[in-house]
C-alpha positions as CSV (number, residue, x, y, z in Angstrom):
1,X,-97.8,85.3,40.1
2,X,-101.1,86.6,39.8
3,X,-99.8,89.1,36.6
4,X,-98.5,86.1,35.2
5,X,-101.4,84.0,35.1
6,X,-103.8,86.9,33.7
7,X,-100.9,87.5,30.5
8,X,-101.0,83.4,30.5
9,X,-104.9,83.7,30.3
10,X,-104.8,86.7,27.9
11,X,-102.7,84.5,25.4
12,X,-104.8,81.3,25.3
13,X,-108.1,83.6,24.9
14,X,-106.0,85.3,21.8
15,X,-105.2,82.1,20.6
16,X,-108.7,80.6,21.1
17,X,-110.1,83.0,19.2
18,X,-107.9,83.2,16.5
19,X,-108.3,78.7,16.2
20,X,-111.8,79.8,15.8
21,X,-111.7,82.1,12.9
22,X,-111.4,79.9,9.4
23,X,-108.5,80.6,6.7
24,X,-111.5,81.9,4.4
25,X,-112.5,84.4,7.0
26,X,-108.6,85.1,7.4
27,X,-108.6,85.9,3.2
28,X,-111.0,88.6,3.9
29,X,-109.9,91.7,2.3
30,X,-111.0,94.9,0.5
31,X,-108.0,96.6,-1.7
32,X,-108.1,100.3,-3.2
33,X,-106.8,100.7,-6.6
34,X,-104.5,103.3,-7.1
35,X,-104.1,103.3,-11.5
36,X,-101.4,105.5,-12.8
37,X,-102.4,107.8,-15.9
38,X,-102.3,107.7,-19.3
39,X,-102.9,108.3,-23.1
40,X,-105.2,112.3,-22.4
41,X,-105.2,112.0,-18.7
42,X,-101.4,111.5,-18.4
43,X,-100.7,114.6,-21.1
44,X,-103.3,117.0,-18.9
45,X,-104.7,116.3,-15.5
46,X,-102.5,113.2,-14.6
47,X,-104.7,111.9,-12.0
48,X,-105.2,108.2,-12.7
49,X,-108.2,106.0,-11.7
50,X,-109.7,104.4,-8.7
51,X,-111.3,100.9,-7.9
52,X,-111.5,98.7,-5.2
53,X,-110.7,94.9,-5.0
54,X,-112.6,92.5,-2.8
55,X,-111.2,89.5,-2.6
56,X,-114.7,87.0,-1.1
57,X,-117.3,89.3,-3.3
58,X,-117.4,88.0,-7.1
59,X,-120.1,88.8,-9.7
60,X,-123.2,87.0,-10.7
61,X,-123.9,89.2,-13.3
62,X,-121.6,92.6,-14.0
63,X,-124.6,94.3,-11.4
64,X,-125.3,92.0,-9.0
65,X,-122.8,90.8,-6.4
66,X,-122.8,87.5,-4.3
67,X,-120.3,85.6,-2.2
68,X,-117.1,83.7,-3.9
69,X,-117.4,80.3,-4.5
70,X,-114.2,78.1,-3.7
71,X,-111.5,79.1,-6.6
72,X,-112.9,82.2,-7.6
73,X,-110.8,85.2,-6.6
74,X,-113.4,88.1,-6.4
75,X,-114.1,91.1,-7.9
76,X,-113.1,94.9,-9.2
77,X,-115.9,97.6,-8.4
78,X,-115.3,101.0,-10.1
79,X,-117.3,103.8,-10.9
80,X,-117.6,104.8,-14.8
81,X,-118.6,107.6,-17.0
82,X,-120.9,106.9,-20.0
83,X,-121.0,103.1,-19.4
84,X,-124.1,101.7,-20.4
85,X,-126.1,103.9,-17.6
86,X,-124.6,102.4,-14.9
87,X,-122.8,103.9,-11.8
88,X,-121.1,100.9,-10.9
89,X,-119.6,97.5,-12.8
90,X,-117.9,94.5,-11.2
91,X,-115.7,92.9,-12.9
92,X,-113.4,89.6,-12.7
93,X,-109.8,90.6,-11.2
94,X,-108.2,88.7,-13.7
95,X,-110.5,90.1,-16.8
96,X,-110.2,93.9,-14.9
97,X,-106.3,93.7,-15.2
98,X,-105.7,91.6,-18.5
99,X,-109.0,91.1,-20.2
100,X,-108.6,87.2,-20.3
101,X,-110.6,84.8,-17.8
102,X,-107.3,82.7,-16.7
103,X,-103.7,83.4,-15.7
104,X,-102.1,81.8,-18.3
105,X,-103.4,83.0,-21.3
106,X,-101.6,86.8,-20.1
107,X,-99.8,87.4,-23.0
108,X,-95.9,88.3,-22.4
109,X,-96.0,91.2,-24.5
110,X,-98.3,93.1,-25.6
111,X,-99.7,95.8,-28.3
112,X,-102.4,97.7,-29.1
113,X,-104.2,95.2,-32.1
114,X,-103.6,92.2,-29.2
115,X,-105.2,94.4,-26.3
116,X,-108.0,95.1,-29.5
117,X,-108.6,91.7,-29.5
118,X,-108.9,90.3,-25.6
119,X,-110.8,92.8,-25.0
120,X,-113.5,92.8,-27.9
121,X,-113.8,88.9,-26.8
122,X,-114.0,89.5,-22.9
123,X,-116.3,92.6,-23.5
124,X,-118.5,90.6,-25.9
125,X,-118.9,87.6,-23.3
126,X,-120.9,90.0,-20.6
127,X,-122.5,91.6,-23.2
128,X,-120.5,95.4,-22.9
129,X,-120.1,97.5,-26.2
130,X,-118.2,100.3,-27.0
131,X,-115.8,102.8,-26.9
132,X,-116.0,103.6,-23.4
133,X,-116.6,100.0,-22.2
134,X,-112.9,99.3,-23.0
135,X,-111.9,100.4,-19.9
136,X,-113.6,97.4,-18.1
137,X,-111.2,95.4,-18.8
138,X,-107.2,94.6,-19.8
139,X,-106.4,98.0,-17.2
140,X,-102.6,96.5,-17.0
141,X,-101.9,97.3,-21.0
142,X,-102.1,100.9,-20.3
143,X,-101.0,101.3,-16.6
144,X,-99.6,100.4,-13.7
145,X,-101.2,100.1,-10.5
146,X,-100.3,100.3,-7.1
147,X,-103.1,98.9,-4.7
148,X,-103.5,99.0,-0.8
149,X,-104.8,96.1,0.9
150,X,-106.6,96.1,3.7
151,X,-108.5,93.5,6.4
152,X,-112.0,92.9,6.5
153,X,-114.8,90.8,8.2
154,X,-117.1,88.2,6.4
155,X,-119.8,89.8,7.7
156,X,-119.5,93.2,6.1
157,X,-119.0,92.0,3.1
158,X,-123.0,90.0,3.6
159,X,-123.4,93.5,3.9
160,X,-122.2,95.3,1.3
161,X,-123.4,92.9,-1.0
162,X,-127.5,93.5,-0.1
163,X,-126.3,97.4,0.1
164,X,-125.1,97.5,-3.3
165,X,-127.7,94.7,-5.3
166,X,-130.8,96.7,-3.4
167,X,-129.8,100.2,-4.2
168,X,-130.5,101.8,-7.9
169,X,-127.6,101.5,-10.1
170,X,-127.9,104.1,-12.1
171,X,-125.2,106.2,-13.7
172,X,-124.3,109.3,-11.1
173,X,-120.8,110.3,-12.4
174,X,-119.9,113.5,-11.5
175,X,-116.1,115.3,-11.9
176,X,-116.3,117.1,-8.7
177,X,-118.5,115.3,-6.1
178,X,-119.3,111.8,-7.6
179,X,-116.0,110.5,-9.6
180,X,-114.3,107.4,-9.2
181,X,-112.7,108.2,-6.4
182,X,-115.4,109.3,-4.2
183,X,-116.9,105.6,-5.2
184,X,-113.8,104.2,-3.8
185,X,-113.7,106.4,-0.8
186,X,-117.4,105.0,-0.3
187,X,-116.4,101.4,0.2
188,X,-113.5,101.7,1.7
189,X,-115.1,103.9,4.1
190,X,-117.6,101.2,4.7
191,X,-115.4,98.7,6.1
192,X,-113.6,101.2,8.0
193,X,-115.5,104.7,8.7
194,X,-113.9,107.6,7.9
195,X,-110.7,105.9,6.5
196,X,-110.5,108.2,3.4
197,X,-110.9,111.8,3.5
198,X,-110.6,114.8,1.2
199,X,-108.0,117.4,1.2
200,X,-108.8,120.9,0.2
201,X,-105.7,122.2,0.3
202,X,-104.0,119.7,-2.0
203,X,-107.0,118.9,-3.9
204,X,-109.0,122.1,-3.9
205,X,-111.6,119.8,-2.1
206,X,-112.2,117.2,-4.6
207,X,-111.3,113.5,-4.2
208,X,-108.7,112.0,-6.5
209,X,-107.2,108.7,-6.5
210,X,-104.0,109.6,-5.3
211,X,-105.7,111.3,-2.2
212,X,-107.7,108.1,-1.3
213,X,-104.4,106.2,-1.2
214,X,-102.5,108.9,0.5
215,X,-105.6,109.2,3.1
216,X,-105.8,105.8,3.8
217,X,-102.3,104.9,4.4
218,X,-102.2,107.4,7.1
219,X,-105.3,106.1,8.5
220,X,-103.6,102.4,8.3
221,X,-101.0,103.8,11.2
222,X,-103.5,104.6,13.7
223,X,-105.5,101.5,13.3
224,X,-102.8,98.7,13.2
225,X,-106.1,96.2,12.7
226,X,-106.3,96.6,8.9
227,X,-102.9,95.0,8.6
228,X,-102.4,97.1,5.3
229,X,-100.2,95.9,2.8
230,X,-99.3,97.7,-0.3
231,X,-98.2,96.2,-3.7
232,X,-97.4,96.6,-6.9
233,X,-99.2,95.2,-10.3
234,X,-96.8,96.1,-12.9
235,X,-97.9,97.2,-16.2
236,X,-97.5,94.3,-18.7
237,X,-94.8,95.0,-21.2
238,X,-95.9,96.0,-24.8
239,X,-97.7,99.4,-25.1
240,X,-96.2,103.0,-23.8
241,X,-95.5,103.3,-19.9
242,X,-98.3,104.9,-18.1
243,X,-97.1,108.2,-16.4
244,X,-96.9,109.2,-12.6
245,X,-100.0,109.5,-10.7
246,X,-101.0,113.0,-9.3
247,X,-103.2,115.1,-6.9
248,X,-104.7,118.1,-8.2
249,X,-102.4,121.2,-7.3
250,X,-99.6,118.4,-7.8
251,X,-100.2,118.8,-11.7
252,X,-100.1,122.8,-11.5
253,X,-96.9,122.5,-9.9
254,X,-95.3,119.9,-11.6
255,X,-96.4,120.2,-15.2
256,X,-94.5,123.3,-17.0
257,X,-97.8,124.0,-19.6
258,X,-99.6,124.9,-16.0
259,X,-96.9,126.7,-13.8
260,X,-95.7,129.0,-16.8
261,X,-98.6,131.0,-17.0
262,X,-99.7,130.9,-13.4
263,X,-96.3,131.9,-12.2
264,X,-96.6,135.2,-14.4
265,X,-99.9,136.6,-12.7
266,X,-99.5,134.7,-9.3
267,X,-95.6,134.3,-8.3
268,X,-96.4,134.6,-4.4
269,X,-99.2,131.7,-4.7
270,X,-97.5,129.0,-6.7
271,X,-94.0,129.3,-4.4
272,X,-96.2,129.0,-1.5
273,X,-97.8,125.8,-3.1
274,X,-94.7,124.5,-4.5
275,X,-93.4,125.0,-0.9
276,X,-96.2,123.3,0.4
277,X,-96.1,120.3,-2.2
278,X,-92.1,119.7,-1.1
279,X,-93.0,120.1,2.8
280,X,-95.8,118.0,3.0
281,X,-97.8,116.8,0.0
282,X,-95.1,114.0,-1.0
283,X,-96.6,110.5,-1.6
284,X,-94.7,107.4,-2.8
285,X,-97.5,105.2,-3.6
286,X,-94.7,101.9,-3.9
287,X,-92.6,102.7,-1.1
288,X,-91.8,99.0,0.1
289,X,-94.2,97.6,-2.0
290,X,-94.2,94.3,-2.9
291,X,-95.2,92.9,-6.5
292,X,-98.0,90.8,-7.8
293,X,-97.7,88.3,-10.2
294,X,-100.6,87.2,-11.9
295,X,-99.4,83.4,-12.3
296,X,-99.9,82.7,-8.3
297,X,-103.5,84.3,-8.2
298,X,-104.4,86.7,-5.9
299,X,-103.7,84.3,-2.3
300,X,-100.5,83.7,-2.8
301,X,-98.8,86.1,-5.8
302,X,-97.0,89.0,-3.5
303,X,-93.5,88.6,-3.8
304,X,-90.4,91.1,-2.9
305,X,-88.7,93.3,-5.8
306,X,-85.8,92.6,-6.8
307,X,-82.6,94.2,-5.3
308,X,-80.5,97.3,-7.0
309,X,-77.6,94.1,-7.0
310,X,-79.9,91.7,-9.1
311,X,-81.4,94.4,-11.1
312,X,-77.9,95.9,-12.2
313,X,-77.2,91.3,-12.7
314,X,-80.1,90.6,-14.9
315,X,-79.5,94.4,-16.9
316,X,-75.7,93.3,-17.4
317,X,-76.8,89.5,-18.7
318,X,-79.3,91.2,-21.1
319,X,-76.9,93.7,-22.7
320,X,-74.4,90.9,-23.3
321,X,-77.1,88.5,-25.3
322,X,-78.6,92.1,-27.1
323,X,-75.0,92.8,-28.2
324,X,-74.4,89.2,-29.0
325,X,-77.4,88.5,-31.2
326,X,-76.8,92.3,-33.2
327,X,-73.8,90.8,-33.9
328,X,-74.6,87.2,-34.9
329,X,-78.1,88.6,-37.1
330,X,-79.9,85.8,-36.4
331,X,-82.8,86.9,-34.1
332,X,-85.5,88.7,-36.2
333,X,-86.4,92.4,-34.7
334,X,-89.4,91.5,-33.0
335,X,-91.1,95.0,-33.3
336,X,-90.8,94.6,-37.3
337,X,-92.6,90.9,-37.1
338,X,-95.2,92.2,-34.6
339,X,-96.4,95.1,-36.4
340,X,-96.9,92.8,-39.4
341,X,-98.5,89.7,-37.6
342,X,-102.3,89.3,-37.4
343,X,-103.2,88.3,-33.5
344,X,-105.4,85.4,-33.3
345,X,-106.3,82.6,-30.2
346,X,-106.0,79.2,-30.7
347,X,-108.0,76.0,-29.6
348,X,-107.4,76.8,-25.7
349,X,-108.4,80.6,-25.9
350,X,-105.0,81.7,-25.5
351,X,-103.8,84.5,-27.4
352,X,-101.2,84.3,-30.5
353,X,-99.3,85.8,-33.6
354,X,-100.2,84.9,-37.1
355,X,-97.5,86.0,-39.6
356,X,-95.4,85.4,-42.7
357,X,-91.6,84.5,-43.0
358,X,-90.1,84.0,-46.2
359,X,-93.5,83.5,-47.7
360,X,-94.7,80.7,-44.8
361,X,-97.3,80.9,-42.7
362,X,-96.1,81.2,-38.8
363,X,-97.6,80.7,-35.5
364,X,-96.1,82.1,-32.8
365,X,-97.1,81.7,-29.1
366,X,-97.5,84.7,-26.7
367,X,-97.8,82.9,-23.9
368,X,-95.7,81.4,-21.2
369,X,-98.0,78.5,-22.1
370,X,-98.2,78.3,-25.9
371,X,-94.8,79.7,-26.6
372,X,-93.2,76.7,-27.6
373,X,-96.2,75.0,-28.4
374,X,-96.8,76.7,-32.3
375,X,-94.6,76.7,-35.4
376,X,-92.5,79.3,-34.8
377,X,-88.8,79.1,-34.8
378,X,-87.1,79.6,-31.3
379,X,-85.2,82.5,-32.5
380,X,-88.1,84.1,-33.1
381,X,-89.4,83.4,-29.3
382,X,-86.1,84.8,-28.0
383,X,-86.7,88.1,-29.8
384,X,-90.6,88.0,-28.1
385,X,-88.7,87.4,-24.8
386,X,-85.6,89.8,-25.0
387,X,-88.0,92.8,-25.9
388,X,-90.2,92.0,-22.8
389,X,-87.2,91.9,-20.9
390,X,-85.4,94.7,-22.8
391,X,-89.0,97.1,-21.1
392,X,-88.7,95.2,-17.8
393,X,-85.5,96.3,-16.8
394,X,-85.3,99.7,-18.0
395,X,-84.4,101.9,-14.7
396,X,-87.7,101.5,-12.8
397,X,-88.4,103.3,-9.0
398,X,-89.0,101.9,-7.4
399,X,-89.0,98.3,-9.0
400,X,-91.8,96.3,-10.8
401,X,-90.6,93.5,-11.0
402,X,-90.1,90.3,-8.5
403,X,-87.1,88.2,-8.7
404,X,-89.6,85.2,-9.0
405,X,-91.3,86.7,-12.2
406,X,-87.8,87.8,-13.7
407,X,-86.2,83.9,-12.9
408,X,-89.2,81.8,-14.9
409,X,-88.9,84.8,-18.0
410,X,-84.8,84.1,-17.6
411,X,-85.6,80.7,-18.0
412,X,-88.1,80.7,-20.8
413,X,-85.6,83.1,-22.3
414,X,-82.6,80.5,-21.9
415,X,-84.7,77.9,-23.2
416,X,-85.8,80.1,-26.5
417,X,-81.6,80.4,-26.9
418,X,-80.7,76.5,-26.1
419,X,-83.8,75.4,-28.7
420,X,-82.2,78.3,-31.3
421,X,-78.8,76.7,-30.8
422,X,-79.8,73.1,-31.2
423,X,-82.0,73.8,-34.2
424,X,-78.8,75.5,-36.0
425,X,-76.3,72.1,-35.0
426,X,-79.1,70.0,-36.6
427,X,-79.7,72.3,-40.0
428,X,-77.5,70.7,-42.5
């Protein structure tokens, strides 16, 4: 009896205390950023980038930090190279990942003139210039990003925040000892000592992104208290896929322009690496990962991927309409018109084509907001929508894509094609 009555007591202590913590305080998290390569850094090193999400710290100014205000969704901290002098930048998350200031003016689909534009307009509003100030903003054009969430305490963030707005913020990058990774490491490390450590084996002793993941997942399974969760924020469709992320011996193994000519003069040591690597070194950075979507904000947006049964569904449905509109020659090659068009935002801020078709001026909506909203003909939204799907569902693993986010494009697409067919009955 007496057992019985302490496990009782245990329980209504537990559930007293957790009555007394808020949903706010609940929301408190920190998330490491694990970016995936690209354009230089996916050809050579293959590394990637780090930053860290907090979800209750959002910017006053770009340097100074102060609590979230209800609605805002926090900020991205990440150390740069040749930013305007600085060491650190915080950033919006929704600006960080698309380079626009609200969820629904993400375009669908993306190039390189388009990502031009957002992010000339978002870097102009907080005052950022520059070549290498681009990569402040819009980071899901060029990559995608696998991020590890973890709890935290209102209370260290108070902290944080006078740590970082006392202390000199003065530009401190260095490759080796003081990269973006070792910034990461830093906050993380903060909330939870010791979380993130270096390897020297795998990494010759310097931190990389891919480490600082690997670290702290590991870390996660001794201390079951940061509840980590791991997710997905897909690349948005539109530019070349980024490329796998990598540790440092990882690229000397994997990459053929690096094991060619260390293989001749060291045999013995790369088979012991490559050995090594295969043993032990393996990381799946979205191994049961779920997926973000944008269009839920940050609370609520995780949702499962979809299954090999609904992928193999939705890649079936596609190749029958792709087949059935080469056939019929009445959907325009979207790549043809976008490479022609002239991107422009409208009245709301939201981003959009401006181009010419048979010698008239069209505008065509990027958005799921303004897609039907402009003067383009629907046919010429269903090619916008089967060429974002066309990228989603090329053979992805794992999967970046939820079946929520591929069910509202389906249905955007179906109404592209049931506009498209009613406009043709009513031609005369």
């Amino acid at each position: 009896m007496y057992s019985h009555w302490k496990t009782l007591k245990f329980f209504i202590v537990l559930l007293a205390a957790l009555f007394a913590i808020s949903p706010a305080e609940l929301r408190a998290q920190a998330t490491l950023l694990l970016e995936e390569p690209y354009s230089y850094d996916g050809t050579f090193a293959g590394t990637g980038h780090s930053a860290v999400y907090l979800s209750r710290i959002c910017a006053e100014t770009p340097t100074q930090l102060r609590r979230c205000r209800p609605g805002e969704t926090g900020v991205v901290l990440s150390r740069y190279h040749r930013v305007a002098g600085l060491d650190w930048i915080a950033v919006p998350l929704i600006a960080y990942l698309y380079a626009v200031k609200n969820s629904e003016d993400i375009p669908l689909l993306a190039d390189s003139k388009l990502v031009a534009l957002l992010r000339n307009q978002y870097l102009q509003s907080i005052a950022f210039t520059g070549a290498s100030a681009s990569q402040l903003a819009g980071s899901a054009y060029d990559r995608t990003t696998f991020a590890f969430r973890i709890a935290t305490r209102p209370e260290q963030d108070e902290v944080l925040i006078r740590l970082l707005n006392g202390a000199p913020n003065q530009e401190s990058y260095r490759l080796l000892n003081r990269n973006c990774a070792d910034f990461a490491k830093q906050i993380i490390n903060f909330y939870y000592p010791r979380a993130i450590h270096r390897s020297v084996i795998a990494d010759l002793g310097v931190m990389t992104p891919k480490q600082a993941a690997k670290s702290l997942v590991r870390s996660s399974k001794h201390h079951p208290e940061m509840h980590l969760t791991t997710f997905i924020i897909p690349q948005v469709p539109g530019l070349k896929r980024s490329k796998p992320v990598h540790g440092v011996m990882e690229s000397v193994v994997l990459a053929k322009k690096y094991v060619a000519p260390v293989l001749l003069f060291h045999p013995f040591v790369v088979g012991t690496v490559e050995a090594a690597y295969w043993a032990a070194w393996r990381f799946n950075p979205g191994k049961d990962a779920l997926i973000f979507n944008p269009s839920r904000g940050p609370a609520g947006g995780l949702e499962l991927p979809l299954t090999t049964a609904q992928y193999r569904s939705y890649q079936s449905s596609l190749l029958a309409l792709l087949q059935a509109d080469a056939e019929g020659g009445v959907v325009p090659e979207w790549r043809k018109l976008q490479a022609g068009a002239e991107p422009q935002l409208d009245v709301n801020g939201q981003p959009f084509l401006r181009m010419q078709m048979g010698g008239q001026p069209l505008q065509v909506g990027i958005c799921r907001s303004n897609a039907f909203r402009l003067s383009a003909p629907p046919e010429m939204v269903q090619g916008m929508l089967l060429t974002r799907l066309d990228q989603q569902l090329k053979q992805q693993k794992p999967s970046r894509i939820s079946r929520m986010q591929m069910e509202s494009d389906w249905k955007l697409l179906e109404r592209a094609v049931e506009a498209r067919q009613a406009a043709l009955i009513s031609r005369p």
